[in-house]
N, CA, C and O atoms as a MOPAC input file, in Angstrom:
PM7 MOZYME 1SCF
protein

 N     32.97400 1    68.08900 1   -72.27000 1
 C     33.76200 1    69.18000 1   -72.80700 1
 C     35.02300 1    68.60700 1   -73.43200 1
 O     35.49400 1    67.70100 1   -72.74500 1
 N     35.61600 1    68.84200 1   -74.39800 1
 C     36.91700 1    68.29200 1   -75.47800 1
 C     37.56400 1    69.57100 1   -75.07900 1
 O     36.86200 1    70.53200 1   -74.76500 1
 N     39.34800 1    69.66500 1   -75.07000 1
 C     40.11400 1    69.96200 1   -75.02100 1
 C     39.91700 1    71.42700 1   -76.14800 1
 O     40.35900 1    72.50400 1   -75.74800 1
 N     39.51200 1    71.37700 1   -76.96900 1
 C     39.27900 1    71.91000 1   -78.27600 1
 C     38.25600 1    73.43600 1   -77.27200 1
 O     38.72900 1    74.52600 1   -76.94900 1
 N     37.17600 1    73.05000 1   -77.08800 1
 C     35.83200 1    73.75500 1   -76.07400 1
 C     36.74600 1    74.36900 1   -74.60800 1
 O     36.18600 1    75.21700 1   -73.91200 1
 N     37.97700 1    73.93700 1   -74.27400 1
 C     38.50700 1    74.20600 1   -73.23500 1
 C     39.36500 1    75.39700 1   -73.65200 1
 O     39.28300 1    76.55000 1   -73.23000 1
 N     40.16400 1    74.92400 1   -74.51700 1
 C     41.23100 1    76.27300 1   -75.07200 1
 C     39.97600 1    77.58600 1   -75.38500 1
 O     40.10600 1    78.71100 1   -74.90300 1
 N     39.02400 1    77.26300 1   -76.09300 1
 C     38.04400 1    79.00300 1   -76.80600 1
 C     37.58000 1    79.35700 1   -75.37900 1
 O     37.15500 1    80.47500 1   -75.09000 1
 N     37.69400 1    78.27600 1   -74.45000 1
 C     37.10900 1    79.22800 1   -72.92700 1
 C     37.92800 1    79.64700 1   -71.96300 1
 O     37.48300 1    80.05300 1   -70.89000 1
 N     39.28600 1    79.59300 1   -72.25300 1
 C     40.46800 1    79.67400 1   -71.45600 1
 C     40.39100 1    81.32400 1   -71.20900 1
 O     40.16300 1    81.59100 1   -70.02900 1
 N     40.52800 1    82.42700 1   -72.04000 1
 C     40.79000 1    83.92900 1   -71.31900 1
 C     39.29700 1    83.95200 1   -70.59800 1
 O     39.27200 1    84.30900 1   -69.42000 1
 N     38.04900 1    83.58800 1   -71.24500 1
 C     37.32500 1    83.68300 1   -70.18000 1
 C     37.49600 1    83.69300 1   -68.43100 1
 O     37.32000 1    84.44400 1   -67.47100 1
 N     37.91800 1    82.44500 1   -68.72500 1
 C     37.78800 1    81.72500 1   -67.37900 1
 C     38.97000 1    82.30500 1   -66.57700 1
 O     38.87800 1    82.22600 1   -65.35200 1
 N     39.97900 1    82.83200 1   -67.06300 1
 C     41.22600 1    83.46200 1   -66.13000 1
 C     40.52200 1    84.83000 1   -65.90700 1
 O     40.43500 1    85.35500 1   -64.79700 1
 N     40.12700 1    85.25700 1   -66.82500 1
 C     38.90900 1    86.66100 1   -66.25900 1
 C     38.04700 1    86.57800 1   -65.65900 1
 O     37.76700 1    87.66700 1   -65.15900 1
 N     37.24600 1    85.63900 1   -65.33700 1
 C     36.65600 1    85.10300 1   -64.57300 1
 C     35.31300 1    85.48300 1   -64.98100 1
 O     34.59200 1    86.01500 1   -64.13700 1
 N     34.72600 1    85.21400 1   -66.57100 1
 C     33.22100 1    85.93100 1   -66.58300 1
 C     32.91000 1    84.52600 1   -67.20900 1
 O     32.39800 1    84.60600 1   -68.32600 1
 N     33.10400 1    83.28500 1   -66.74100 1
 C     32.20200 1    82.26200 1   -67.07600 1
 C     31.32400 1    82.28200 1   -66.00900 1
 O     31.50900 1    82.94200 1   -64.98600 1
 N     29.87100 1    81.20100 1   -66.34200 1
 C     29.29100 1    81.18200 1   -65.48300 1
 C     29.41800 1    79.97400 1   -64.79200 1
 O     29.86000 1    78.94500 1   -65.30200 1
 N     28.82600 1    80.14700 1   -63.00800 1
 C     29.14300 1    79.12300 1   -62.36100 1
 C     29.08500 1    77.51900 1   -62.76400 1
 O     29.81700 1    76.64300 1   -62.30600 1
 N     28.05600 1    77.36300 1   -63.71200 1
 C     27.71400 1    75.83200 1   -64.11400 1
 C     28.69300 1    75.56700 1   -65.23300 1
 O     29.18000 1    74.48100 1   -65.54600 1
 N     28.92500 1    76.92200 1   -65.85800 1
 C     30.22100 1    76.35400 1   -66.88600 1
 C     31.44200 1    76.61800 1   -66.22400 1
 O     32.32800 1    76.42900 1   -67.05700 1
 N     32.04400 1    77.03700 1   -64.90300 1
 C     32.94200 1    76.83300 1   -64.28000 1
 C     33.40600 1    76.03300 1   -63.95500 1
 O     34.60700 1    75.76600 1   -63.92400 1
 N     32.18700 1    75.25700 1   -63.51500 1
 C     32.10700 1    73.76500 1   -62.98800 1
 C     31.97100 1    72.87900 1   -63.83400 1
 O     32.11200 1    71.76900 1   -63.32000 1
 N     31.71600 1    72.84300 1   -65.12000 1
 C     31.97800 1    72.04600 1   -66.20300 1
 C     33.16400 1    72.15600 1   -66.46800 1
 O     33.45100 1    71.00300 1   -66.79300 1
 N     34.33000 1    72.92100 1   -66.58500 1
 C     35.48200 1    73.12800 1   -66.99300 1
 C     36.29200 1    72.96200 1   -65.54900 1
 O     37.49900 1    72.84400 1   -65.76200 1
 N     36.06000 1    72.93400 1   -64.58800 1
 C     36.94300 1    72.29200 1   -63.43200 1
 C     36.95900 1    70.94800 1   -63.76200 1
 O     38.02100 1    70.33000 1   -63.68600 1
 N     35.49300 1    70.16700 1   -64.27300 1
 C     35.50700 1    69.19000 1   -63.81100 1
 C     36.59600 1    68.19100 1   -65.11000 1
 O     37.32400 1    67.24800 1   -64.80100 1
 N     36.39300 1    68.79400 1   -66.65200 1
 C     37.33100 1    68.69300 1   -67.39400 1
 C     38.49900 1    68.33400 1   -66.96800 1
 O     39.10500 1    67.28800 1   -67.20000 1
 N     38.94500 1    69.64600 1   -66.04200 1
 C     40.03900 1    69.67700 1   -66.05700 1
 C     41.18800 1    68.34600 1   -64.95900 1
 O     42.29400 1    67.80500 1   -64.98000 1
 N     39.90700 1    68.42000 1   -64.13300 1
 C     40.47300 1    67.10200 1   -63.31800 1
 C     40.80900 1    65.83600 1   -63.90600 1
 O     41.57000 1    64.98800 1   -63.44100 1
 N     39.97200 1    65.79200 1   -65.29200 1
 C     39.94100 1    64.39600 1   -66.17100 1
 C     41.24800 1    64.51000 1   -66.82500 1
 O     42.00800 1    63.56400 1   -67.02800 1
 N     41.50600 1    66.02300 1   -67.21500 1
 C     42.26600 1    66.27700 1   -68.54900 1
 C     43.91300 1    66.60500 1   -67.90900 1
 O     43.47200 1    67.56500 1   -67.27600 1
 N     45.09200 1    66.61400 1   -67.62400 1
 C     46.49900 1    66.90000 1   -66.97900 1
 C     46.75600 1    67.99300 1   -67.82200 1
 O     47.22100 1    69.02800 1   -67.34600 1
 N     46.53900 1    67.89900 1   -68.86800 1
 C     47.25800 1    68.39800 1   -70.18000 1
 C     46.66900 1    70.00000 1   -69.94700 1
 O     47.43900 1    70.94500 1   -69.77400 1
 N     44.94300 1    70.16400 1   -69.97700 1
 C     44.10400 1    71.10900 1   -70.02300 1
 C     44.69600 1    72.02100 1   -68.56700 1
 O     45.07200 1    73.18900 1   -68.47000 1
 N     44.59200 1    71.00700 1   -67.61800 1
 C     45.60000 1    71.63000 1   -66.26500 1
 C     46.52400 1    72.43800 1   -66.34700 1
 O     46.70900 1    73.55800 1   -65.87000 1
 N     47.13400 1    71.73500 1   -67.03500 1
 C     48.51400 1    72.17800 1   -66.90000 1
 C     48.45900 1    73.89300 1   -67.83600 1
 O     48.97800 1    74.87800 1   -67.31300 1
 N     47.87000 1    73.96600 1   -69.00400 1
 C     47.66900 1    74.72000 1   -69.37500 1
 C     47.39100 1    75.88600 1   -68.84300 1
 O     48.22100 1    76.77800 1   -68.66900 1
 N     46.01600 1    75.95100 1   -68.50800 1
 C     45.13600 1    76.44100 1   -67.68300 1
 C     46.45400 1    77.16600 1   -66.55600 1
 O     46.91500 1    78.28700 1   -66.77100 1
 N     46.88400 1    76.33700 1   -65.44200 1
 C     47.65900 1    76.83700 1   -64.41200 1
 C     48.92900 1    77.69400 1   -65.33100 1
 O     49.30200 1    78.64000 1   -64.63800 1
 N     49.65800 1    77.64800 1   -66.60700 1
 C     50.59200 1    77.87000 1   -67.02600 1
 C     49.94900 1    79.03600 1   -67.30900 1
 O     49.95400 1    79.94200 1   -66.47600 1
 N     49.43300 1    79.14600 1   -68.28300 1
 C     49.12000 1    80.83300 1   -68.25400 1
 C     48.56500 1    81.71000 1   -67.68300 1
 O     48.59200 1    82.91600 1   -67.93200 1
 N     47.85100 1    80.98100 1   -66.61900 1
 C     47.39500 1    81.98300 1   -65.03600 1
 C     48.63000 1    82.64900 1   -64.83300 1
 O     48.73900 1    83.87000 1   -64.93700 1
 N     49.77000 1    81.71700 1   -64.48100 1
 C     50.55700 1    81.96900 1   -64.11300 1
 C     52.34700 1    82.98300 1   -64.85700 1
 O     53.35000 1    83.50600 1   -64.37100 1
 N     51.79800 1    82.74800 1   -66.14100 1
 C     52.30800 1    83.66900 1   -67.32000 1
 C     51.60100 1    85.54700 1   -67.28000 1
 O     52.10800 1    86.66800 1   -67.31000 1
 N     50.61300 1    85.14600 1   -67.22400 1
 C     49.79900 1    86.20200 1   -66.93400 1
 C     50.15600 1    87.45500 1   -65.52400 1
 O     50.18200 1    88.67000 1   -65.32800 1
 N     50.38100 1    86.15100 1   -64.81500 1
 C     50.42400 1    87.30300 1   -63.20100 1
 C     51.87200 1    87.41900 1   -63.51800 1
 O     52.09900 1    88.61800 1   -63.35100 1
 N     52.95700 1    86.85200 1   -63.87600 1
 C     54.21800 1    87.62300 1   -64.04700 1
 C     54.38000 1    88.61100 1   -64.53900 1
 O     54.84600 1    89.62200 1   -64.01400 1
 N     53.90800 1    88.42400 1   -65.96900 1
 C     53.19300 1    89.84400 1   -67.00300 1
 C     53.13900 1    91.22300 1   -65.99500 1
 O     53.86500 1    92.21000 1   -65.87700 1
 N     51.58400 1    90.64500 1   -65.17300 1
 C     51.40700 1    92.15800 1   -64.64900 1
 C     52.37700 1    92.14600 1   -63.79200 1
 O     52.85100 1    93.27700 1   -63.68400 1
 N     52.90700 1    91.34800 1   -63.10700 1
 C     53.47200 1    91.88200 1   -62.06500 1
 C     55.06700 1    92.86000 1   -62.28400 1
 O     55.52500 1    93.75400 1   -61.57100 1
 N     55.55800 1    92.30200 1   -63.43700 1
 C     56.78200 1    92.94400 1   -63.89200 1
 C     57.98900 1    92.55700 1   -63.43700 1
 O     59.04000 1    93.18400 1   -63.57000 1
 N     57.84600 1    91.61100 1   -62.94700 1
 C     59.16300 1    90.64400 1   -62.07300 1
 C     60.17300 1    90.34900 1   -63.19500 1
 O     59.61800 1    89.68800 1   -64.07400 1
 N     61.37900 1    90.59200 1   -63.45300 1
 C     62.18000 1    89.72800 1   -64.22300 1
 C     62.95000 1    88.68500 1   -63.57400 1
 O     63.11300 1    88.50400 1   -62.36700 1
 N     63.25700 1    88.23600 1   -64.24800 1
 C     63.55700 1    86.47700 1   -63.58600 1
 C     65.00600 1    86.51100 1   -64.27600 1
 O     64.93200 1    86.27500 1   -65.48200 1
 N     66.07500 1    86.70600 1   -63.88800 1
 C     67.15800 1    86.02900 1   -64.01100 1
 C     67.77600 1    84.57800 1   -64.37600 1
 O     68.42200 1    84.19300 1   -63.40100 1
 N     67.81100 1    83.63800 1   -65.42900 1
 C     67.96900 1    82.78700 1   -65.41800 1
 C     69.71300 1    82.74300 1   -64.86800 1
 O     70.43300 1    83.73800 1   -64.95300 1
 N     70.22300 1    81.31800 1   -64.27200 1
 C     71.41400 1    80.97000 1   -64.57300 1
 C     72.26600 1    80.89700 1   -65.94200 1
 O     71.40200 1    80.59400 1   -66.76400 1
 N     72.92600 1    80.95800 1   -66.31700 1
 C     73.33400 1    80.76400 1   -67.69000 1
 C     73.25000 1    79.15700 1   -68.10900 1
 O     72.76100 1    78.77100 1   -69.17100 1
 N     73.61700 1    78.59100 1   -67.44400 1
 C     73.50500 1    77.30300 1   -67.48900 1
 C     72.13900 1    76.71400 1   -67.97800 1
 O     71.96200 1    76.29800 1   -69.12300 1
 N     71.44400 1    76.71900 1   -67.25100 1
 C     69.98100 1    76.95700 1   -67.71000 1
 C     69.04500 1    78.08700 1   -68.93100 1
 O     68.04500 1    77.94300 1   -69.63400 1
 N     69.83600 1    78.98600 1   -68.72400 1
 C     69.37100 1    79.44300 1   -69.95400 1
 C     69.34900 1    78.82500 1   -71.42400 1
 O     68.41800 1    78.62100 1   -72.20400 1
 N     71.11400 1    78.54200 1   -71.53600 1
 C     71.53400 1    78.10500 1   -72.41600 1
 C     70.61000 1    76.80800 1   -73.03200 1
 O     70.14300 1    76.75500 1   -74.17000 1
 N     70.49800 1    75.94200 1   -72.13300 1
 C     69.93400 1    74.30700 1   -72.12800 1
 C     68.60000 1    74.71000 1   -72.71800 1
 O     67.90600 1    74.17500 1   -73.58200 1
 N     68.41400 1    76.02500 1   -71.85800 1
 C     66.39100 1    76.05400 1   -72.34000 1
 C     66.56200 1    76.80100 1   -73.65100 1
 O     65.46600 1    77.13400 1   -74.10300 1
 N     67.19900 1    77.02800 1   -74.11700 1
 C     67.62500 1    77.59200 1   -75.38400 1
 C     67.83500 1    77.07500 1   -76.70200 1
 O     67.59200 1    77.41100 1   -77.86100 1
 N     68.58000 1    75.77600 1   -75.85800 1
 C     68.88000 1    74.36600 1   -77.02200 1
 C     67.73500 1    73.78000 1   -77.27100 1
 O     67.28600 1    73.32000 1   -78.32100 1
 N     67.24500 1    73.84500 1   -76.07000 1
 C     65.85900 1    72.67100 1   -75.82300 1
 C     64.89100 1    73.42100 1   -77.04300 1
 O     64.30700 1    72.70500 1   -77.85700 1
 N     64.79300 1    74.66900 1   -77.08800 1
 C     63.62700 1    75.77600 1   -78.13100 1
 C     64.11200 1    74.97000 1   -79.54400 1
 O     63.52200 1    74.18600 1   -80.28700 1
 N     65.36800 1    75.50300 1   -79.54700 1
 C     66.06100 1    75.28900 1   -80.98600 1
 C     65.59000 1    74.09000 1   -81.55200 1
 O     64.88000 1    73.97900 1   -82.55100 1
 N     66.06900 1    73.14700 1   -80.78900 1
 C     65.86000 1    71.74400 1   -81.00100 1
 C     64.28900 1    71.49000 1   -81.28800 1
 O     63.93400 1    71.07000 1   -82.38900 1
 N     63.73200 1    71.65300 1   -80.66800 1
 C     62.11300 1    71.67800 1   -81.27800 1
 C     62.00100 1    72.97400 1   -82.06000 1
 O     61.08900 1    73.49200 1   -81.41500 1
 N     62.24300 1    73.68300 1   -82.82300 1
 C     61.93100 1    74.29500 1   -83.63600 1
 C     62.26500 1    73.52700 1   -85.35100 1
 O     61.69500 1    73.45500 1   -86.43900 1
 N     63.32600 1    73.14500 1   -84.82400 1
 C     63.93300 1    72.28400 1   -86.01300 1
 C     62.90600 1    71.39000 1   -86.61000 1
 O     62.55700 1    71.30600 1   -87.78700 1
 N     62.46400 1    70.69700 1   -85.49400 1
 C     61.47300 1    69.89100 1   -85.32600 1
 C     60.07500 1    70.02000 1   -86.05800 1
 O     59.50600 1    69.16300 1   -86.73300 1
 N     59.73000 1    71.10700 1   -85.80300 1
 C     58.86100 1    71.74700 1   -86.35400 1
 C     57.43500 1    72.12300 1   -85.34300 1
 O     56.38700 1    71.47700 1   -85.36900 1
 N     57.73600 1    73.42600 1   -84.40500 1
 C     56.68900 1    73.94900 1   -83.96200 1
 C     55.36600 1    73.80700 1   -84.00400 1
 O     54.64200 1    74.58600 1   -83.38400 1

């Protein structure tokens, strides 16, 4: 499975209507892949905030920085 085959199966698989052998093809990806991981866990986890409706307070301090940090790669070019 390529990284490429991982992203078109990603809402699947957080919905959970892959099937078991392609579950297990894409776990096993994912153990190879950090990147696909990381993904994968990031928008599980984007997702359940979503529903859940939690707002998150940043520090200002941190806001700010994660703010620069956007800018700065935008400049960059997204």
């Amino acid at each position: 499975m390529t990284c490429t085959e991982f992203i078109s199966l990603l809402d699947d698989l957080i919905d959970n209507t892959v099937t078991a052998d392609l579950r297990s093809e894409i776990e096993q990806h994912m153990r190879r892949c950090g990147h696909c991981e990381v993904v994968f866990n990031t928008t599980r986890k984007t997702i359940e905030i979503y529903r859940s409706h939690e707002i998150y307070e940043l520090p200002s301090d941190l806001r700010e920085r994660l703010h620069a940090a956007i800018m700065e790669r935008c400049k960059k070019g997204c």
